[in-house]
VEXDREN-2710 file (C-alpha; in Angstrom, 1 decimal):
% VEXDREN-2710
k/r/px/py/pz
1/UNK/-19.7/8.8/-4.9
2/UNK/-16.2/9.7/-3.6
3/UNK/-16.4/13.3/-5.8
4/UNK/-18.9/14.9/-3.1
5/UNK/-16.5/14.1/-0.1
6/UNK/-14.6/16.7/1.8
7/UNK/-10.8/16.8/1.2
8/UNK/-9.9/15.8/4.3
9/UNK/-12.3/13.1/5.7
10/UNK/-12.7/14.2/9.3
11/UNK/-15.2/11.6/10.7
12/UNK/-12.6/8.7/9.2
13/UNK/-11.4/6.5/12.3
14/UNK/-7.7/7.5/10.7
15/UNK/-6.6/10.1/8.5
16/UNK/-7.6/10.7/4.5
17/UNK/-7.7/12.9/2.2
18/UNK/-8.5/13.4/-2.1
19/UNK/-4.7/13.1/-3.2
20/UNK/-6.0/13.6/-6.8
21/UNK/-9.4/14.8/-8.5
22/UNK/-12.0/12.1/-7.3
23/UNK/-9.6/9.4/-5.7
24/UNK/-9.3/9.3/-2.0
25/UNK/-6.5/8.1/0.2
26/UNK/-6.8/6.4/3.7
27/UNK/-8.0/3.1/5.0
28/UNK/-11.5/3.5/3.9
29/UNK/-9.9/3.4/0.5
30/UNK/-8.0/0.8/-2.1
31/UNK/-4.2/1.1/-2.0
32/UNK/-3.2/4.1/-4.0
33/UNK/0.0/2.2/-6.4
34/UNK/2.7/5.0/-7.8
35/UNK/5.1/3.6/-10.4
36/UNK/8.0/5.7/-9.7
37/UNK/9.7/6.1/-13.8
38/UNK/12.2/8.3/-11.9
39/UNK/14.9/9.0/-14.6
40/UNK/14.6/5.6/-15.4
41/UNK/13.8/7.1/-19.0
42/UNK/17.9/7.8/-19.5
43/UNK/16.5/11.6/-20.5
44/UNK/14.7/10.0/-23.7
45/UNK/10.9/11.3/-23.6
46/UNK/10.1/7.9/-26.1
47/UNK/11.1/6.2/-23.4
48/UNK/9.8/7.8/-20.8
49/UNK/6.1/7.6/-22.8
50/UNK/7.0/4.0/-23.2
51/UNK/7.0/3.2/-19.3
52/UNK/3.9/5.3/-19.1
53/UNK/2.1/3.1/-21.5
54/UNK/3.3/-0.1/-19.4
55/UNK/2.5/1.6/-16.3
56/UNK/-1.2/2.3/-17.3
57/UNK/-1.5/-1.5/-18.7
58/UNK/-0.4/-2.6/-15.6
59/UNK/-3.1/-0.7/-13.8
60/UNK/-1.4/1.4/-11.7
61/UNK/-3.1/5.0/-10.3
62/UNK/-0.4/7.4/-10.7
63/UNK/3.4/7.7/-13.2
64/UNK/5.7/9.4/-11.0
65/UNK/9.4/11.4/-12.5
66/UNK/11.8/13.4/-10.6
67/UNK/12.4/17.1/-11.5
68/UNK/15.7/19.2/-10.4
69/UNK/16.8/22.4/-11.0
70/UNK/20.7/21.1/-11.0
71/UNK/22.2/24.8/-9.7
72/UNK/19.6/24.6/-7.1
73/UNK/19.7/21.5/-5.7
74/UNK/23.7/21.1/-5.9
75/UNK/26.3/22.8/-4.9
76/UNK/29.2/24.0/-7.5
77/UNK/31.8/21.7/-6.2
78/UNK/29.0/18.9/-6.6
79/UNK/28.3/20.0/-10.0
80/UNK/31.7/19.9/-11.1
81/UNK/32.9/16.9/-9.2
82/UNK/34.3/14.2/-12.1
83/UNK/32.2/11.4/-12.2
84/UNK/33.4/8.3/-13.7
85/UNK/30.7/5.6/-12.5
86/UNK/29.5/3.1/-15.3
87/UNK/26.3/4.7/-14.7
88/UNK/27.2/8.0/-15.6
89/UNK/25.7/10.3/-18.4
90/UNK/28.6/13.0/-18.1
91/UNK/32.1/13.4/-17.3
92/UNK/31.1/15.5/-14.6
93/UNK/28.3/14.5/-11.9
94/UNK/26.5/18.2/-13.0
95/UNK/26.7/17.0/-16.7
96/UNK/25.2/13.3/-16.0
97/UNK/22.8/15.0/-14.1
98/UNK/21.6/18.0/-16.8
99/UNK/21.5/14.3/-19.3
100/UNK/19.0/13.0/-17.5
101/UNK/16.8/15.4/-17.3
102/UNK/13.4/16.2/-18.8
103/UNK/12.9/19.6/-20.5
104/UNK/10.1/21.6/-18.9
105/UNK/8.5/20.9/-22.7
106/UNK/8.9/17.3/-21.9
107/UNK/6.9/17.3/-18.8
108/UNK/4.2/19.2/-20.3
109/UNK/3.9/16.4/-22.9
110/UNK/4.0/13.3/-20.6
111/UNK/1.6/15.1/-18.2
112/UNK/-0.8/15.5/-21.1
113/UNK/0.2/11.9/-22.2
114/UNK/-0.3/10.4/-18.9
115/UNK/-3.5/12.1/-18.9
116/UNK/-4.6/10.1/-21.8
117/UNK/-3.9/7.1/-20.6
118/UNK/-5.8/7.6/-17.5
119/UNK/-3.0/8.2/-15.1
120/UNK/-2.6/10.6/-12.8
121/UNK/1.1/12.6/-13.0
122/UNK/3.4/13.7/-10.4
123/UNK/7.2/14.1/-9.5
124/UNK/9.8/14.6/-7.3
125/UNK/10.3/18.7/-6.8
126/UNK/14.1/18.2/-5.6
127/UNK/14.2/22.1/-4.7
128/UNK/12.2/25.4/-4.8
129/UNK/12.3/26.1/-8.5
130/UNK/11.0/22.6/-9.6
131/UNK/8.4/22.6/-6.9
132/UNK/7.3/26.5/-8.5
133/UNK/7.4/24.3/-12.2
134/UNK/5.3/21.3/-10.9
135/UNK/2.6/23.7/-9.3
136/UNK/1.9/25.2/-12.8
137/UNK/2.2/21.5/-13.9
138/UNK/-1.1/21.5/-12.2
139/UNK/0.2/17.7/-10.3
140/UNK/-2.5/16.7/-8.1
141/UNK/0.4/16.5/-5.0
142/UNK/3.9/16.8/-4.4
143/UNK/6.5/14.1/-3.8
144/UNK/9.2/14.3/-1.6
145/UNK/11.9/12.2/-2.0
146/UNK/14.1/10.8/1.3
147/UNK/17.0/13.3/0.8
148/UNK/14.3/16.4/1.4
149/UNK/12.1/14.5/3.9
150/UNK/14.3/16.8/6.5
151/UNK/14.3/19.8/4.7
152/UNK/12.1/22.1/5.9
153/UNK/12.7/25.3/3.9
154/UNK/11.3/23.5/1.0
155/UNK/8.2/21.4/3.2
156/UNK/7.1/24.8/3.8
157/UNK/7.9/26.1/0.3
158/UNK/5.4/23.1/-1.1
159/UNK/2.7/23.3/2.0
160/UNK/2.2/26.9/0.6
161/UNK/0.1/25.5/-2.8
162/UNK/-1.8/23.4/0.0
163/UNK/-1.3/20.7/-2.3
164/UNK/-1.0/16.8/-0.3
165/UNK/2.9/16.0/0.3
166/UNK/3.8/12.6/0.0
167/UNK/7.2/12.4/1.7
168/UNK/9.2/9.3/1.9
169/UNK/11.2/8.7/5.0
170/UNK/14.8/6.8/4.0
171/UNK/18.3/8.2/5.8
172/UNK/15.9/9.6/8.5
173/UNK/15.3/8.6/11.8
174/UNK/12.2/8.0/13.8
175/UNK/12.9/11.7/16.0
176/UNK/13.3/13.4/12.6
177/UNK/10.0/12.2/11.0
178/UNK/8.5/13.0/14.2
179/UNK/9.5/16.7/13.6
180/UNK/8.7/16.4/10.2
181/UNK/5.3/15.8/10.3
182/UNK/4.8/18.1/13.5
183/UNK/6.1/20.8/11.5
184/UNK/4.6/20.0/8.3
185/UNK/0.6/19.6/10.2
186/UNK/1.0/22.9/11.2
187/UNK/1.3/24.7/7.4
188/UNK/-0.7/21.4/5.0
189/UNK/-3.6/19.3/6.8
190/UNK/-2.8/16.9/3.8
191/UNK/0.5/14.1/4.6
192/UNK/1.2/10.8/3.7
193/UNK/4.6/9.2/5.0
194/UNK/6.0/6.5/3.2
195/UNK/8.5/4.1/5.2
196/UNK/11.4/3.8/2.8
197/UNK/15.1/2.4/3.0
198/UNK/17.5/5.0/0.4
199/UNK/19.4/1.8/-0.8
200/UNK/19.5/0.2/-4.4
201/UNK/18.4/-3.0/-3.9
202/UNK/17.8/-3.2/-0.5
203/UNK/18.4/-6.2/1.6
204/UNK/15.2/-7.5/3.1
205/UNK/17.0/-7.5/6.9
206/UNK/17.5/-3.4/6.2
207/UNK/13.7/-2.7/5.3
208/UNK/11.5/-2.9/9.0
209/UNK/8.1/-3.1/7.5
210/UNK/7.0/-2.9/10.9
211/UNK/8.1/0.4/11.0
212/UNK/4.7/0.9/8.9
213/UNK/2.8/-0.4/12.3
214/UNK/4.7/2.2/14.0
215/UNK/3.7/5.4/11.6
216/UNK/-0.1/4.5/12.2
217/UNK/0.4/4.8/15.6
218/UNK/2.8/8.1/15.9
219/UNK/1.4/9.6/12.8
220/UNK/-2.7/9.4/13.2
221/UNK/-3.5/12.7/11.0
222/UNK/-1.3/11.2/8.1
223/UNK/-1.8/8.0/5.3
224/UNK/1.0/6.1/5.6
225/UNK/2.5/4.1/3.1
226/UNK/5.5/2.1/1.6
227/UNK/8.2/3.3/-1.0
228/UNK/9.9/0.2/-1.9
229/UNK/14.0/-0.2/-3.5
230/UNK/14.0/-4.3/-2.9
231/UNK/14.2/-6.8/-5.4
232/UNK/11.1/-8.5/-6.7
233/UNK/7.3/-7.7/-5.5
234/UNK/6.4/-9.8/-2.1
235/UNK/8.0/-7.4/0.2
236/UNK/5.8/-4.4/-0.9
237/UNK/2.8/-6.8/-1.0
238/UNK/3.3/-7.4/2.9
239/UNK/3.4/-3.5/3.6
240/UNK/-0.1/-3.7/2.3
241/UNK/-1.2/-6.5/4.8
242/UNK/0.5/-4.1/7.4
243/UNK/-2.1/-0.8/6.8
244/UNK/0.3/1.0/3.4
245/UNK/-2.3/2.9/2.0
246/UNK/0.0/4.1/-0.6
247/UNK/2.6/1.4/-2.8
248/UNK/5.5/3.6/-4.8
249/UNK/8.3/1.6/-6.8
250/UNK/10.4/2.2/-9.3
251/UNK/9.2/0.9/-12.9
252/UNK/12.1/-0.1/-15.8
253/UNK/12.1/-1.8/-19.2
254/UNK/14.9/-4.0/-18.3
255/UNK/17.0/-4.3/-15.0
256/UNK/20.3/-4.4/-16.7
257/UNK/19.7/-1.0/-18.4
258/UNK/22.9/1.5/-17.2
259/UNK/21.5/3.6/-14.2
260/UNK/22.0/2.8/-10.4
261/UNK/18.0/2.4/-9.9
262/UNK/17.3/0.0/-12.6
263/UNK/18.6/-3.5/-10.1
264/UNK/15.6/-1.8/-8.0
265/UNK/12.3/-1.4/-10.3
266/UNK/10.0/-4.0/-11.4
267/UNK/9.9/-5.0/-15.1
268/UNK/6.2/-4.9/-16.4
269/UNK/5.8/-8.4/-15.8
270/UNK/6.9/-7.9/-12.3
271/UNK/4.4/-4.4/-12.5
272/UNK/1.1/-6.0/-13.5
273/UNK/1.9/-8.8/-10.9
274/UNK/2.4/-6.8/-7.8
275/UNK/-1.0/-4.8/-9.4
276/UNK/-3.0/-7.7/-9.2
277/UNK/-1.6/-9.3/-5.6
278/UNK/-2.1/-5.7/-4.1
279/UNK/-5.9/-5.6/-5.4
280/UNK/-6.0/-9.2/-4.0
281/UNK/-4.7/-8.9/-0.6
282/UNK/-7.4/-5.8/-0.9
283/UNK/-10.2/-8.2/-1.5
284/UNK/-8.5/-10.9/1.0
285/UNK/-8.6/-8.7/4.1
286/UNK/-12.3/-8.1/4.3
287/UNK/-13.9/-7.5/7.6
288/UNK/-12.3/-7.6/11.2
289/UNK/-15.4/-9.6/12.5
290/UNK/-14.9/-13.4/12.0
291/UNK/-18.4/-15.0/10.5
292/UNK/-19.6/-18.5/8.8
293/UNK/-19.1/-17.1/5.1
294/UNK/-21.6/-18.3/2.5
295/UNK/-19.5/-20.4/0.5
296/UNK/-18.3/-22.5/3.7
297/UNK/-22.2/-24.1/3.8
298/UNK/-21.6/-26.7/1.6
299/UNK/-18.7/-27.7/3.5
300/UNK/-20.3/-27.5/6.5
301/UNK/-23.4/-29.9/5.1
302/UNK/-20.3/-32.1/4.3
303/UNK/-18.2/-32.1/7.4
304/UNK/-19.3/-30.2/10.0
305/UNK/-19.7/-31.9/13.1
306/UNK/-22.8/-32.0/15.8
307/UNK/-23.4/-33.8/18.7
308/UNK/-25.0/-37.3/18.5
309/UNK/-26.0/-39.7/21.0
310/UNK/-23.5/-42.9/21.8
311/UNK/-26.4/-45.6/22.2
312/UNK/-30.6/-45.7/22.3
313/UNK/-31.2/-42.9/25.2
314/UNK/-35.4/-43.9/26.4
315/UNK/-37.6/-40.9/27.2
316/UNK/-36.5/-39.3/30.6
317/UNK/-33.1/-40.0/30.5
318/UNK/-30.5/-37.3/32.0
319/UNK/-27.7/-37.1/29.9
320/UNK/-23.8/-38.0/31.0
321/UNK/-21.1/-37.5/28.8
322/UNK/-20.3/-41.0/28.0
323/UNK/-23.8/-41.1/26.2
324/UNK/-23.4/-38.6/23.6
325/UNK/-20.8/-38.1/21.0
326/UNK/-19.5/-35.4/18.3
327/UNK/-19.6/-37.0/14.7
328/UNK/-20.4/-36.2/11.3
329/UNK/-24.4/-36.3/10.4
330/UNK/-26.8/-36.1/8.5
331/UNK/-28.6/-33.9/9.9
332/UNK/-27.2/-30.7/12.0
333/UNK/-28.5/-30.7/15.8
334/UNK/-26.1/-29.1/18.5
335/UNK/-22.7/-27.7/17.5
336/UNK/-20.0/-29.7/19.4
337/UNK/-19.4/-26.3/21.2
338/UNK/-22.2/-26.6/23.3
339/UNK/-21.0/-30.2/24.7
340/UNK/-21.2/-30.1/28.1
341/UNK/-24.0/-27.5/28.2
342/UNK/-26.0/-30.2/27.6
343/UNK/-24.2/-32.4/30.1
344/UNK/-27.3/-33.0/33.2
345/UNK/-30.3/-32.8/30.3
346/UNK/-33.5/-34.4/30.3
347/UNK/-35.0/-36.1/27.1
348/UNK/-38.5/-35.2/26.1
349/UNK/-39.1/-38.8/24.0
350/UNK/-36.6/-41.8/22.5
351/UNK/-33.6/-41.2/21.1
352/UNK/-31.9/-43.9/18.4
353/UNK/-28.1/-44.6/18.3
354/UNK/-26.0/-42.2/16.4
355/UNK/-28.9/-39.7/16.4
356/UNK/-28.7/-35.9/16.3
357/UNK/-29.7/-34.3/19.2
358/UNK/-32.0/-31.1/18.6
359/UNK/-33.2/-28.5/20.8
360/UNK/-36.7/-29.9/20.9
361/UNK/-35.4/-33.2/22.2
362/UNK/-34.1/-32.1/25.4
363/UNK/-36.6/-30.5/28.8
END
């Protein structure tokens, strides 16, 4: 069905648009979940096929990595500064950066491996030259992490493939992501802004998930979604309730592996669970209207209320309050909303104690 829709759904009361070969975002659509692998793998591709394979038996939609061009995205000084963290891969911040990343072989690989599984792939283009390498990746859209959500040289640089740009919003404010996505509308029809806090974990008094309620408002040409760094699953559940069309979190084998994201990524238990609450807040939110639902009837044979008279009514009599009640029957005459409607009444014949009154009884 969704394969012979337009890109960009037009008529949609709110924006949409195919972020990947036959699956749709928007909120006509399910939630589209990213497990953001990151360089969670520690620069190991075992690993990093690993979380894949746990990713896809979680049932997410899309695997998620980050690729950098280190000379491009940092400056010398950067690259040479000393770095003596206990998360560090280098005695230099350029040489724990270069260890944990993927060769360009690697990606191939876990794109075609992802593939396989049924996953869609994607990363992080942290500058010009990885954003170049990801388009002849062929990844269905872009990612741009927080620390590029300002920088336009490389928005542009991406909107050129007219590829969908999924942009995360963390050390912004609301002024700049207004620019942002004025700017970005003008080169790619296809945005989605996730609201996102750039801290690892993040307290839950430093993540405003009604910031999401905010983004539909100001941004009605984009999908907006969640990008979540907080400990455990419930938080990134409630974006859902609050219109995130699109989940991303971090995905480990273990939180206390070395590597400042881990204390911020779901362990696959923690994965398949936030899966299956997402697809069942999905099912739990159902229509705006409110109706009797089908499986409340039997209750309602059970329980439900109706109004009954208080004492033998004779033919003729005009009905007061004090001679009819609301109780349970059984039979279903008048709902008890209708009370005083029938307040002033006329019966058409007899009425017993404790009877249901029904529309054919009354003048």
């Amino acid at each position: 069905m969704t394969a012979c829709l337009p890109d960009v759904l037009v008529d949609q009361p709110t924006a949409g648009f195919q972020i990947a070969p036959g699956r749709y975002v928007g909120d006509e659509f399910p939630c589209f979940i990213i497990a953001e692998i990151g360089q969670n793998h520690q620069g190991d591709i075992h690993l990093a096929k690993n979380l894949i394979q746990i990713a896809a038996d979680c049932g997410v939609d899309c695997v998620k990595f980050q690729k950098s061009d280190v000379n491009s995205r940092f400056t010398k000084a950067v690259v040479k500064r000393p770095y003596t963290s206990y998360h560090s891969y280098g005695k230099t911040y350029g040489e724990h950066r270069k260890n944990l990343e993927l060769s360009d072989e690697d990606f191939f690989e876990l794109s075609q491996y992802a593939a396989a599984m049924g996953l869609f792939f994607t990363a992080s283009g942290m500058d010009k030259p990885s954003i170049d390498f990801l388009n002849k990746l062929k990844v269905p859209f872009f990612k741009i992490g927080s620390a590029d959500c300002t920088n336009l040289p490389l928005l542009y640089h991406a909107s050129k493939y007219q590829k969908p740009l999924v942009v995360s919003t963390g050390m912004t404010n609301q002024a700049d992501v207004c620019k942002m996505y004025d700017e970005v509308l003008e080169v790619n029809k296809y945005l989605a802004i996730l609201q996102c806090t750039s801290c690892y974990p993040t307290p839950p008094s430093n993540i405003h998930l009604n910031v999401i309620k905010t983004y539909k408002e100001l941004f009605p040409r984009a999908v907006i979604g969640y990008s979540g760094h907080e400990v455990g699953i419930g938080i990134s559940v409630a974006a859902v309730t609050l219109g995130a069309k699109i989940i991303e979190r971090h995905i480990t084998l273990d939180h206390s592996l070395k590597g400042s994201d881990h204390i911020a990524s779901l362990e696959p238990m923690e994965l398949r669970n936030l899966v299956c609450e997402i697809r069942r807040i999905e099912e739990a939110m159902g229509k705006c209207s409110k109706e009797i639902q089908d499986c409340e009837l039997l209750c309602y044979e059970k329980l439900g209320k109706t109004i009954v008279t208080s004492k033998y009514l004779p033919c003729g009599t005009v009905l007061d309050e004090d001679m009819i009640d609301v109780k349970v029957a059984e039979h279903k005459g008048w709902d008890p909303i209708n009370f005083y409607e029938l307040i002033g009444r006329k019966l058409k014949h007899d009425l017993e104690e404790d009877q249901c009154i029904l529309p054919e009884d009354l003048l």
